[in-house]
N, CA, C and O of each residue as an XYZ file, in Angstrom:
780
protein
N     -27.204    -18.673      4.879
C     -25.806    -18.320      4.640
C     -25.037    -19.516      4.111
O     -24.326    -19.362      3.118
N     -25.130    -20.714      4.713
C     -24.407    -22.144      4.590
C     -24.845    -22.551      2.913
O     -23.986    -22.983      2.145
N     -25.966    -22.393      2.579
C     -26.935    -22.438      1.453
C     -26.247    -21.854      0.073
O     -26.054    -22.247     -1.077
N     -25.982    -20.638      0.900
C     -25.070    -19.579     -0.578
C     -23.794    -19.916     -0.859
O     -23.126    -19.456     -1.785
N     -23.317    -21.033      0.252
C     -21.865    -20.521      0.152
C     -21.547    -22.301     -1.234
O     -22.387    -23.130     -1.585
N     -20.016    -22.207     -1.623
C     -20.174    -22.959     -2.688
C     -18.598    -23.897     -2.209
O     -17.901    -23.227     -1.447
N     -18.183    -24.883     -2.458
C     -17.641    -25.543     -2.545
C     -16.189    -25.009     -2.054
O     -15.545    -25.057     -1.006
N     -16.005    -24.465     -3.383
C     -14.716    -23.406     -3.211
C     -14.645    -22.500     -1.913
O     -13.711    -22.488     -1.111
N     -15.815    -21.734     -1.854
C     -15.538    -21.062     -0.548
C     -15.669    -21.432      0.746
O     -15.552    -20.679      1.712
N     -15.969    -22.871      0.776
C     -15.535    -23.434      2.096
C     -14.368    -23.524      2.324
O     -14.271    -23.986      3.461
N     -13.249    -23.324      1.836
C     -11.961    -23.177      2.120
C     -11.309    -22.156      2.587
O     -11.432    -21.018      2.134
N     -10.621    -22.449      3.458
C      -9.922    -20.855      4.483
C      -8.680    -20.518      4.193
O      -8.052    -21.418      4.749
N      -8.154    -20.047      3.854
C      -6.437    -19.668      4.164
C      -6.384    -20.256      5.244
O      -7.187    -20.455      6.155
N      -4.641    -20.691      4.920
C      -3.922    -21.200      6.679
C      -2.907    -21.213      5.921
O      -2.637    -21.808      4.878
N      -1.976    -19.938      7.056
C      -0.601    -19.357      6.648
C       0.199    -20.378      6.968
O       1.176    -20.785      6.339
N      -0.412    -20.919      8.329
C       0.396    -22.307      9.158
C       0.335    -23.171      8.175
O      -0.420    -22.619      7.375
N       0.474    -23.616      7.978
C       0.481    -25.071      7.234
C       1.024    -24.369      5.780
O       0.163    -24.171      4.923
N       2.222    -24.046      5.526
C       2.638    -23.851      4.043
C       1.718    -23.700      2.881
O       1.954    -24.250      1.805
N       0.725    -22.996      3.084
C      -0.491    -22.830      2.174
C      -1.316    -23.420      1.987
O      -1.974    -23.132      0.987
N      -1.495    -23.895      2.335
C      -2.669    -25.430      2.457
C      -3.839    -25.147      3.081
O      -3.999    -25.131      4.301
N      -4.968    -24.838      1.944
C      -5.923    -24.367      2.750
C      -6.546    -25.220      3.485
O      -6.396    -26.428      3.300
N      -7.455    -24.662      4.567
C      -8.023    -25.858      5.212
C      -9.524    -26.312      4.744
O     -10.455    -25.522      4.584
N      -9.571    -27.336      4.606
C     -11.146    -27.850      4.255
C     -12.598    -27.651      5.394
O     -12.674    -28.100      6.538
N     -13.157    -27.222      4.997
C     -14.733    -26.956      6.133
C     -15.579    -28.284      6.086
O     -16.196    -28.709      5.109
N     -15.488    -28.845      7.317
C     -16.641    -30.171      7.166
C     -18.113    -29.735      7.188
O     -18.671    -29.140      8.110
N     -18.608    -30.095      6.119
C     -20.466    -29.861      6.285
C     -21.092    -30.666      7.436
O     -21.233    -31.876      7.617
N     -21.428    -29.548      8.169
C     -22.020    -30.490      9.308
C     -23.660    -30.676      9.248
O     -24.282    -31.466      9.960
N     -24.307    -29.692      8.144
C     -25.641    -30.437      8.024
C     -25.431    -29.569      6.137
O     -25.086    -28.594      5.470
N     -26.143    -31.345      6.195
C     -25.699    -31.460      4.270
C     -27.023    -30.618      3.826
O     -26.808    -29.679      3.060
N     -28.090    -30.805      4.143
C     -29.775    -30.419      3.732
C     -29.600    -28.662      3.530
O     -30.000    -27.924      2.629
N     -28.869    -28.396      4.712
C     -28.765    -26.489      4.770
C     -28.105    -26.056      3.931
O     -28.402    -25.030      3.318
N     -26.895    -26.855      3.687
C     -26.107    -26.688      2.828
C     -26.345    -26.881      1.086
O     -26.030    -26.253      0.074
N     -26.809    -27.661      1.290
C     -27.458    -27.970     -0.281
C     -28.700    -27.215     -0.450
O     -29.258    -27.458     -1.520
N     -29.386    -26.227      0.430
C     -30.789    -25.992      0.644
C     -30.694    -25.066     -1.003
O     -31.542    -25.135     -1.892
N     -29.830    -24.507     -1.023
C     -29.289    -23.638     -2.152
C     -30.065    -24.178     -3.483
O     -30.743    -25.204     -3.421
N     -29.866    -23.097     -5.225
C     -29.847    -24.082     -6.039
C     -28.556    -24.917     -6.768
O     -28.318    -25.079     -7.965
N     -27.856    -25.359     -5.620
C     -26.778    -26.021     -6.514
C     -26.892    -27.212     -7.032
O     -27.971    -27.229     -6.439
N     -26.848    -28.159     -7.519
C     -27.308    -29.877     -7.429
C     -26.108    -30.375     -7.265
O     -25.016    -30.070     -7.742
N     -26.523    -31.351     -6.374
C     -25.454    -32.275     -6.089
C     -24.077    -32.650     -7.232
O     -22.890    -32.599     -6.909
N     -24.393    -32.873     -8.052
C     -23.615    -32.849     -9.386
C     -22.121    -31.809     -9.531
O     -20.942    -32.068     -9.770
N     -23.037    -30.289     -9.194
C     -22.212    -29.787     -9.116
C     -21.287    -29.457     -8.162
O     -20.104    -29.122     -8.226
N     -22.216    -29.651     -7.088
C     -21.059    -29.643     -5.798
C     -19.793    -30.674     -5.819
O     -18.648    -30.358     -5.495
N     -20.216    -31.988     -6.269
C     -19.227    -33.051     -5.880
C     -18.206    -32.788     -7.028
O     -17.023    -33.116     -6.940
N     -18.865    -32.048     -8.330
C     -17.685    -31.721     -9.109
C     -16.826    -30.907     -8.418
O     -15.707    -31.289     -8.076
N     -17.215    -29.929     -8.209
C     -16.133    -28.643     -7.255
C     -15.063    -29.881     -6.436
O     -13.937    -30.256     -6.764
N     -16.094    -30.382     -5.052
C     -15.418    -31.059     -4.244
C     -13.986    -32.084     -4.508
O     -12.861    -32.245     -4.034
N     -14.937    -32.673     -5.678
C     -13.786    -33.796     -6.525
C     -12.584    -32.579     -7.121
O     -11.571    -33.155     -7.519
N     -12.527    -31.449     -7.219
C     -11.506    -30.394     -8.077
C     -10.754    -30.229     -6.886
O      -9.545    -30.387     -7.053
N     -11.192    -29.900     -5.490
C     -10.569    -29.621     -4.427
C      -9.839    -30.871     -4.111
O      -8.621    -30.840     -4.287
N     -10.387    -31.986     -3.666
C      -9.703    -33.590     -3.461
C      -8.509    -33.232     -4.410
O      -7.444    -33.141     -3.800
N      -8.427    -32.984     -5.891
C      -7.281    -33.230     -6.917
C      -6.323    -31.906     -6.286
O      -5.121    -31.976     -6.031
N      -7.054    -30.906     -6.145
C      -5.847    -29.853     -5.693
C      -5.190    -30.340     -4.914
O      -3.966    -30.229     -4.977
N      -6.050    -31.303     -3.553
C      -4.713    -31.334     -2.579
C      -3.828    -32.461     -2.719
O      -2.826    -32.505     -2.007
N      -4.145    -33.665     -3.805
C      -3.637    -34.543     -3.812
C      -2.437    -34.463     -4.527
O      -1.682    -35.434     -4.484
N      -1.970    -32.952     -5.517
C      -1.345    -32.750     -6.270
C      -0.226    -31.699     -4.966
O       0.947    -31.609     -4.602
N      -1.384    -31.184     -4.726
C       0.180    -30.506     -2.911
C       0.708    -31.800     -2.213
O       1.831    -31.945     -1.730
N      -0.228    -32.644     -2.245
C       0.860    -33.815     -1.196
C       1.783    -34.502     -1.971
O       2.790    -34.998     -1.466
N       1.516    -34.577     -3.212
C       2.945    -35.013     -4.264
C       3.898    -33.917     -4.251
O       4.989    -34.261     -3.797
N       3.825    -32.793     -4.585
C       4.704    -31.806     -4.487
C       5.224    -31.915     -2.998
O       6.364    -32.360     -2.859
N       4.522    -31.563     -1.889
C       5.072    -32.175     -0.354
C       6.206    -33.446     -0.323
O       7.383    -33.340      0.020
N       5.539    -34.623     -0.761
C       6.395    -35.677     -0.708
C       7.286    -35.708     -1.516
O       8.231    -36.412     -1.160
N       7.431    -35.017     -2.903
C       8.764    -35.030     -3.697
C      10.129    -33.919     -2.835
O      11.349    -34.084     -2.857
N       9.312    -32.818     -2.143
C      10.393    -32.279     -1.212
C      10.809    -32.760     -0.021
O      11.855    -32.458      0.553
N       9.989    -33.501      0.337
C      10.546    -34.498      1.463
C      11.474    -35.702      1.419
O      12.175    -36.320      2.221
N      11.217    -35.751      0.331
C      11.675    -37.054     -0.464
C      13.360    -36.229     -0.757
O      14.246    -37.003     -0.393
N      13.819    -35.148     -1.203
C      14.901    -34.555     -1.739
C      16.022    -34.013     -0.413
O      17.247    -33.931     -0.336
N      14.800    -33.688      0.600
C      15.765    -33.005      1.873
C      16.070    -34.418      2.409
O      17.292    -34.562      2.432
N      15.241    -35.826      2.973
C      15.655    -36.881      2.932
C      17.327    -36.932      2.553
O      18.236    -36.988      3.382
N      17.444    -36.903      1.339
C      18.501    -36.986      0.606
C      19.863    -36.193      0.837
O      21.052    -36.461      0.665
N      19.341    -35.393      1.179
C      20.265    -33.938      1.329
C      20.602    -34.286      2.789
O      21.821    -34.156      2.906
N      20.113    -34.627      3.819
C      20.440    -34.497      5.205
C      21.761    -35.613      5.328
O      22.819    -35.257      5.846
N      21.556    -37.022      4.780
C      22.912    -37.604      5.318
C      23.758    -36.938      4.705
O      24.750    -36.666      5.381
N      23.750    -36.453      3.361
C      25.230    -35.853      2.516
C      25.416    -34.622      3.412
O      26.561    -34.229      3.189
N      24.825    -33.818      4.331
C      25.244    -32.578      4.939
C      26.193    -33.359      6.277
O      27.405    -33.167      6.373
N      25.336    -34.339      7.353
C      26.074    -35.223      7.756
C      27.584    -35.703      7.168
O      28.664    -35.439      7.697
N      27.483    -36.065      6.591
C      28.836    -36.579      6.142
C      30.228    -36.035      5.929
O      31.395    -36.418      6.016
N      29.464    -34.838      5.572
C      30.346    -33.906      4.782
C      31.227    -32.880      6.449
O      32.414    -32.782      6.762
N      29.902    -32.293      7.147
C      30.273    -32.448      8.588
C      31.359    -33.035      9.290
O      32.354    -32.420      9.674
N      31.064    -34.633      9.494
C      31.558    -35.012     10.058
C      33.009    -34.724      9.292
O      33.856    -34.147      9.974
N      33.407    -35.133      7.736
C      34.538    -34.832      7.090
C      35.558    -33.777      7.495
O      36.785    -33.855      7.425
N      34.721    -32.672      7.977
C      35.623    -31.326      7.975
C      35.749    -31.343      9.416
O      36.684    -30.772      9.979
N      34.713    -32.066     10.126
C      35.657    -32.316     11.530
C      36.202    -33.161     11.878
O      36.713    -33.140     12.998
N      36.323    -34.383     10.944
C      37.935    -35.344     10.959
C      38.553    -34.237     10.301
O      38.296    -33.372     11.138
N      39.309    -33.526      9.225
C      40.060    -32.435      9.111
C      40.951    -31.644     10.185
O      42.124    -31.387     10.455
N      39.558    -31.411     10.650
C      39.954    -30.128     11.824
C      40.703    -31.031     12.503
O      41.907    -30.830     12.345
N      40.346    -32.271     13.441
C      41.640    -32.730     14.332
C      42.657    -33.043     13.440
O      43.728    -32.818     14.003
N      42.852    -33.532     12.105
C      44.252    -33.817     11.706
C      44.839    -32.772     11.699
O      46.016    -32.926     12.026
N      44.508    -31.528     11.423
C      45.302    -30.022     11.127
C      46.051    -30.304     12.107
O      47.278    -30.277     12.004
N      45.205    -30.728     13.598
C      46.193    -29.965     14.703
C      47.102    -30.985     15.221
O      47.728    -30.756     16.255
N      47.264    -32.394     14.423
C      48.650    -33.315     14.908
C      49.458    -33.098     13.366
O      50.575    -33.613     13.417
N      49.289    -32.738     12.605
C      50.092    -32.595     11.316
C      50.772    -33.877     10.758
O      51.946    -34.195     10.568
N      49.766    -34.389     10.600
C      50.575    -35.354      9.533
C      49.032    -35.727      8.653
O      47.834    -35.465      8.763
N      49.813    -36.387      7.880
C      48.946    -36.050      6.679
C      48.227    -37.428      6.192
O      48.719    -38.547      6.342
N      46.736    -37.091      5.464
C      46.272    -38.225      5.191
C      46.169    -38.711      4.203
O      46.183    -37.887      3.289
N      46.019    -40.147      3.761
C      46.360    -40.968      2.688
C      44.427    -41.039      2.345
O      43.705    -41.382      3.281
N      43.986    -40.795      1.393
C      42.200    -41.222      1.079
C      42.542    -41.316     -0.216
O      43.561    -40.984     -0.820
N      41.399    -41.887     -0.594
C      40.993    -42.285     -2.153
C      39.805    -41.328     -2.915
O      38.851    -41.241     -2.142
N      39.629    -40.808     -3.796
C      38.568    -39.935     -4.031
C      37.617    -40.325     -5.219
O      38.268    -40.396     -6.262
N      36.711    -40.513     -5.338
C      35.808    -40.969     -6.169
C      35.702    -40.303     -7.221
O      35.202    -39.201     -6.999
N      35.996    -40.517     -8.447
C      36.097    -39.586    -10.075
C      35.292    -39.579    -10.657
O      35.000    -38.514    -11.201
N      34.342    -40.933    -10.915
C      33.286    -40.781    -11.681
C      33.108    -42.768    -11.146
O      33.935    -43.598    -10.769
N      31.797    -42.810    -11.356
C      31.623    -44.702    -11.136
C      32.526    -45.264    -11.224
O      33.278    -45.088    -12.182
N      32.771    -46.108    -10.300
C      33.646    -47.106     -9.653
C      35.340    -46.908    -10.687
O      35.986    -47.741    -11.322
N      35.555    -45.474    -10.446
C      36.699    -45.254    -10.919
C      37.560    -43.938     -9.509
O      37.089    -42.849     -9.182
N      38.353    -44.333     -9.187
C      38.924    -44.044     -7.647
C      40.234    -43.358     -7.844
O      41.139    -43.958     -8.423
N      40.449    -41.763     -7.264
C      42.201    -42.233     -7.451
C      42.852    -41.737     -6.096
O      42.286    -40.889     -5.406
N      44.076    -42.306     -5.742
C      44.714    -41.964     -4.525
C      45.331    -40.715     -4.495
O      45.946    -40.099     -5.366
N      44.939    -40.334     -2.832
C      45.395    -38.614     -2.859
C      46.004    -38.334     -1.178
O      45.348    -38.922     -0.318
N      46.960    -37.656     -0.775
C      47.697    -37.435     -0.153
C      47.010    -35.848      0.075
O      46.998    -35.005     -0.822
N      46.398    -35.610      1.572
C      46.040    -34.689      2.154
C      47.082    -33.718      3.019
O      47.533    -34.140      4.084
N      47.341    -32.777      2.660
C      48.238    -32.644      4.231
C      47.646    -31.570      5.190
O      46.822    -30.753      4.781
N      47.947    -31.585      6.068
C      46.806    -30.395      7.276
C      46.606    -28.837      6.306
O      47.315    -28.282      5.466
N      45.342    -28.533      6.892
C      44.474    -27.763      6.046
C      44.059    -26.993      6.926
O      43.892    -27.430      8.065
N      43.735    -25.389      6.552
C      43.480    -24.713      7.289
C      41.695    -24.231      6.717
O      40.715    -23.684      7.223
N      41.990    -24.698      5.681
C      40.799    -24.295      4.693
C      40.251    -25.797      4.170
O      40.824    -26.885      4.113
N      38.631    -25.296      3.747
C      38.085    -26.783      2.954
C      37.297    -25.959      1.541
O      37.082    -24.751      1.443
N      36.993    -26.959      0.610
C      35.843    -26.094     -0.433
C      34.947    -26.998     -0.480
O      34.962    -28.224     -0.587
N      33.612    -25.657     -0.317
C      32.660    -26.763     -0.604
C      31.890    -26.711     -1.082
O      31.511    -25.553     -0.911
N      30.746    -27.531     -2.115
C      30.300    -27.556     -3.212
C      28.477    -26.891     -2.496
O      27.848    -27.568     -1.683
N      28.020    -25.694     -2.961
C      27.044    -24.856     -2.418
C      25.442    -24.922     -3.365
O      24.320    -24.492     -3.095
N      26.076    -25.778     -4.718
C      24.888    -25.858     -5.413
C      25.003    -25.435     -6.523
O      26.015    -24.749     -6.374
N      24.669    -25.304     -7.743
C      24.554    -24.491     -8.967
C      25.617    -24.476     -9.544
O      25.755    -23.551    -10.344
N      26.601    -25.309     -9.413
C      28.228    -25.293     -9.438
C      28.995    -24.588     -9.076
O      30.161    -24.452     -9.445
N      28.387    -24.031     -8.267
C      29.285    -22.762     -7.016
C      29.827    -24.173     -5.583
O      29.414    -25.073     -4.850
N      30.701    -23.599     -5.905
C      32.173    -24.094     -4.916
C      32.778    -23.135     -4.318
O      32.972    -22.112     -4.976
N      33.187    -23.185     -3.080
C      33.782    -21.733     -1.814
C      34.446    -22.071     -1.172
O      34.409    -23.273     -0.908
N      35.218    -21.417     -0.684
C      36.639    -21.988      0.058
C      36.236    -21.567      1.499
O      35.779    -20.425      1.446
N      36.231    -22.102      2.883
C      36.216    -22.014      4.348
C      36.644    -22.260      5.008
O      36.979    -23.442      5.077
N      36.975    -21.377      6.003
C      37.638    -21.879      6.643
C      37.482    -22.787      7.937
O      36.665    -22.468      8.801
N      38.288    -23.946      8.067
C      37.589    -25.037      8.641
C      36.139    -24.773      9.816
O      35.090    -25.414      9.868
N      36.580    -23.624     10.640
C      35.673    -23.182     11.765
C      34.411    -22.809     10.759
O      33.441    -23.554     10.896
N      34.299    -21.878      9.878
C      33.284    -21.495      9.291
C      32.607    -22.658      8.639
O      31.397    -22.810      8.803
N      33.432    -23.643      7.776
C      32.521    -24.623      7.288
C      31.450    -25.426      8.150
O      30.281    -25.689      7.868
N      32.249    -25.760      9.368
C      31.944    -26.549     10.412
C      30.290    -25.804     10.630
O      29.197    -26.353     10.491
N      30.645    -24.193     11.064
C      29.416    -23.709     11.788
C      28.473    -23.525     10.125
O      27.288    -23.297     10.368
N      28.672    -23.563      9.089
C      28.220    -23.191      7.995
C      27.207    -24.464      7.882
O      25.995    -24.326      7.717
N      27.917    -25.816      8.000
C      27.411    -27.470      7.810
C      26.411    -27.531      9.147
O      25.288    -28.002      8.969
N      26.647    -27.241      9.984
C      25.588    -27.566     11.326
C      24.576    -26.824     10.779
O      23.528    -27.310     10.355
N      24.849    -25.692     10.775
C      23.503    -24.144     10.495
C      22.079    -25.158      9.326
O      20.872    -25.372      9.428
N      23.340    -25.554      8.171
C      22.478    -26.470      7.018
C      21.710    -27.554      7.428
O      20.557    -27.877      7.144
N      22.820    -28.222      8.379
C      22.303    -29.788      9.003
C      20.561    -29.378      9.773
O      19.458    -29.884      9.563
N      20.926    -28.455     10.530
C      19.543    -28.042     11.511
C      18.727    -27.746     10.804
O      17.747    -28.489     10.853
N      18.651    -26.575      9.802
C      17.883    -26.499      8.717
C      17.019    -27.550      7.775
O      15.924    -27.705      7.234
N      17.658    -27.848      7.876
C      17.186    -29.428      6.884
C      16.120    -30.007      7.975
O      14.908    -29.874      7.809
N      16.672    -30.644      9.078
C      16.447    -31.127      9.710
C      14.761    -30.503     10.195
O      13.740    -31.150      9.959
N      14.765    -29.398     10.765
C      13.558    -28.331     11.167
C      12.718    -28.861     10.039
O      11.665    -29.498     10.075
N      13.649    -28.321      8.747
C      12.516    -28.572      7.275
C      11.499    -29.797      7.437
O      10.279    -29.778      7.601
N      12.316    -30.777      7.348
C      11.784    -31.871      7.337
C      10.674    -32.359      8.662
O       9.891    -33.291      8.480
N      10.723    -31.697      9.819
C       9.514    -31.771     10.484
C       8.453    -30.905     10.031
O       7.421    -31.548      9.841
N       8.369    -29.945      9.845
C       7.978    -29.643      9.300
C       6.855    -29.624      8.316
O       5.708    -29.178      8.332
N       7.765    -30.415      7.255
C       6.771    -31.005      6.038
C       5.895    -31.972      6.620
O       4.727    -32.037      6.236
N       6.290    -32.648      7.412
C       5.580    -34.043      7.832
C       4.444    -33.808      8.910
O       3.527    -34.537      9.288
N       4.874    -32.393      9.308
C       3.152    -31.795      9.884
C       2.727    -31.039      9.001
O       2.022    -30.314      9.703
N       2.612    -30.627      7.914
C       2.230    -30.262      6.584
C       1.499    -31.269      6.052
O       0.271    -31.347      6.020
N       2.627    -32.358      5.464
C       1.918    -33.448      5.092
C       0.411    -33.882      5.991
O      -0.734    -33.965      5.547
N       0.848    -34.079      7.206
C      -0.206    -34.739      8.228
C      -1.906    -34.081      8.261
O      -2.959    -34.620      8.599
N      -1.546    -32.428      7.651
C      -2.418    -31.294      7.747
C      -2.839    -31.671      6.480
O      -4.051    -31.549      6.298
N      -2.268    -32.039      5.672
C      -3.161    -32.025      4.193
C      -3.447    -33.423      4.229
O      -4.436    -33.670      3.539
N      -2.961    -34.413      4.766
C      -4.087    -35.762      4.469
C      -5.585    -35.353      5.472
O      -6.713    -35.646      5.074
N      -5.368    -34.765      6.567
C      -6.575    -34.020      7.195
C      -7.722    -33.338      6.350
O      -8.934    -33.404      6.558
N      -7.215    -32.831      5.591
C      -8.037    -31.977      4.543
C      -9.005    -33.000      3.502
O     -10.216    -32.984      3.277
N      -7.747    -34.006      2.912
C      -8.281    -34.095      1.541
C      -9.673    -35.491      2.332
O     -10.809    -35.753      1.935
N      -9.023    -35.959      3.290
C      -9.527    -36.887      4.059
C     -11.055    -36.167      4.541
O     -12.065    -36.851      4.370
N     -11.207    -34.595      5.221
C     -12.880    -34.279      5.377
C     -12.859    -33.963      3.923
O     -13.869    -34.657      3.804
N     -12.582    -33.448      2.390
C     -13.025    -33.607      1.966
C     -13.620    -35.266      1.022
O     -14.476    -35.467      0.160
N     -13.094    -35.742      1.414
C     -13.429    -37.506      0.720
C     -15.077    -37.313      1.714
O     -16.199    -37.317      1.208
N     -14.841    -37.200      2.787
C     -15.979    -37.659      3.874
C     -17.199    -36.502      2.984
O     -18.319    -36.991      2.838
N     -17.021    -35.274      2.509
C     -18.115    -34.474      2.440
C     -18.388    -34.580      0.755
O     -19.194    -33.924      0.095
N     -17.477    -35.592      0.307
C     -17.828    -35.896     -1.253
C     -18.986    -37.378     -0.842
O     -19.850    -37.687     -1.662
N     -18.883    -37.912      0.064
C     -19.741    -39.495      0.828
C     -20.934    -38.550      1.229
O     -21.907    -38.800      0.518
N     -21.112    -37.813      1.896
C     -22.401    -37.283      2.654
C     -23.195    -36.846      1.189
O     -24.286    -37.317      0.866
N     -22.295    -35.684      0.238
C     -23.120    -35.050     -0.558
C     -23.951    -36.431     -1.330
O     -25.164    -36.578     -1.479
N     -22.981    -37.225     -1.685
C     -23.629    -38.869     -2.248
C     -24.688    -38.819     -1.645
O     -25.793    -38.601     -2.142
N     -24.433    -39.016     -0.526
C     -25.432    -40.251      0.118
C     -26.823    -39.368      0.107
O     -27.981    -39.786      0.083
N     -26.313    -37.945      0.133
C     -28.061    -37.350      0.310
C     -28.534    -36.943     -0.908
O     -29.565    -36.271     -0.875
N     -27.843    -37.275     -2.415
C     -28.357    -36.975     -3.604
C     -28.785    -38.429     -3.649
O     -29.901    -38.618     -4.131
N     -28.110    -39.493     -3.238
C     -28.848    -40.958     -3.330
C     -30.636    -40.782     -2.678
O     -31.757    -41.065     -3.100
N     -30.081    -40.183     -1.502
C     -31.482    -40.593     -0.330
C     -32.968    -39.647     -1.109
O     -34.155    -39.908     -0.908
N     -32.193    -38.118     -2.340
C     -33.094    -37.437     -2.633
C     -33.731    -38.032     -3.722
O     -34.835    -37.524     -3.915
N     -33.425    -38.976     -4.553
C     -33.771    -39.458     -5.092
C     -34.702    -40.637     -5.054
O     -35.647    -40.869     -5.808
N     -34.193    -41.447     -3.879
C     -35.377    -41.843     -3.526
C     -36.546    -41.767     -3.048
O     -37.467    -42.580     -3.130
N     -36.491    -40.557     -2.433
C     -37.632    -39.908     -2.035
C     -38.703    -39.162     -2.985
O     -39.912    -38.994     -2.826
N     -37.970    -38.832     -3.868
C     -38.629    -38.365     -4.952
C     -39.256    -39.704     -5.958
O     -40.348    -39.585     -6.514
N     -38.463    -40.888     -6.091
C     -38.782    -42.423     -6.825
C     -40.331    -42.565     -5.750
O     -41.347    -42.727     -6.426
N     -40.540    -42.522     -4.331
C     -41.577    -42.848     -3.614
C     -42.433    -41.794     -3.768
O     -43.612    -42.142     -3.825
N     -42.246    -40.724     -3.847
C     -43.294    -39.566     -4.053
C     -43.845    -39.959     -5.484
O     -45.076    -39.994     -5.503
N     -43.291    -40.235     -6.575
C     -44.031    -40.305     -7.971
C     -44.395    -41.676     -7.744
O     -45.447    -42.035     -8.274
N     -43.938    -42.277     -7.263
C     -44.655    -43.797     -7.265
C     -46.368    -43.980     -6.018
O     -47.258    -44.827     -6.092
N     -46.254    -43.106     -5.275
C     -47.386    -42.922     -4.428
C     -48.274    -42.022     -5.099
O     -49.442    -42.226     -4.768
N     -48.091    -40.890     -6.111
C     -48.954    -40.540     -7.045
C     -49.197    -41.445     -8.196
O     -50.379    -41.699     -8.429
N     -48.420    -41.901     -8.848
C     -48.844    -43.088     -9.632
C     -50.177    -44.201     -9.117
O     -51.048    -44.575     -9.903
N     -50.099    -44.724     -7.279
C     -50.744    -45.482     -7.146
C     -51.867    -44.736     -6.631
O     -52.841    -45.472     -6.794
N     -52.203    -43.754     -6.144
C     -53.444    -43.363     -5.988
C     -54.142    -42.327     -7.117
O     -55.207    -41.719     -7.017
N     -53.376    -42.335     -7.993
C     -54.184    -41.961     -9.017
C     -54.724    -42.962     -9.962
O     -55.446    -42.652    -10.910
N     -54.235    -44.571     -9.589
C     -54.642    -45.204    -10.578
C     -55.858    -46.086     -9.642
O     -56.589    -46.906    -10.198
């Protein structure tokens, strides 16, 4: 059975892990190779699988890399609308500076607010009201936050993978090395007793 099966289909689905299939360690290389595949071709497959996952852990780390990014600006923005919320309720008003474009600033006079807008993506901007933004910014903040564990047991699951496959691209080596020598001593022991 181990014999028939091929490179590719040592791989399982796993819903857990954000698609990432899981890699099968060969635990005896001889049964496995007993097949006619040659080594050649297996380590090609194997080496195709290594590149698949090394190309999910870049895609992994470029989204990790972006929610990174995204989590202090949800922070911030947070905390913003709940400095807001207490000024609403002493009424007087605040003096800030607002950023226009690079190191170009202009002064702006806030006065208590019952409402905030806030920028949602795609150039969609929405008006909330302070309570809703507040619970709207946490909901995001946690989100993010979850995300990002997440990925990093994702991530952890696919260096697992590409890592038994590195190890079962070394074994298939080492036993197309060892078959070869065995075969170099078999023609060389007919060589000497036939001569």
């Amino acid at each position: 059975m181990a014999a028939a099966a091929t490179a590719e289909s040592s791989v399982q689905p796993e819903n857990k892990h954000y698609g990432i299939p899981k890699a099968t360690f060969m635990e005896d290389v001889d049964e496995y190779m007993s097949g006619d595949r040659t080594a050649e071709s297996v380590l090609k497959d194997l080496d195709e699988q290594h590149q698949k996952y090394k190309f999910m852990e870049l895609n992994l780390l470029q989204k990790k890399k972006k929610l990174r990014e995204q989590a202090p600006d949800i922070k911030k923005t947070l905390d913003t609308v709940k400095f807001l919320k207490t000024r609403k309720e002493s009424d007087s008003t605040i003096e800030s500076k607002f950023l226009l474009s690079d190191q170009v600033y202009a002064k702006a006079t806030v006065p208590p607010t019952d409402n905030v807008h806030l920028w949602l993506g795609a150039n969609v901007m929405l008006e909330y009201e302070i309570d809703d933004a507040i619970e709207l910014l946490a909901k995001n903040l946690t989100s993010a936050e979850q995300s990002l564990a997440k990925m990093e047991e994702d991530l952890n699951f696919l260096r697992n993978q590409y890592t038994t496959v590195e190890v079962n691209m070394a074994r298939i080596y080492n036993w197309d090395v060892r078959q070869r020598m065995d075969t170099g001593k078999a023609s060389e022991k007919k060589v000497a007793t036939s001569s």
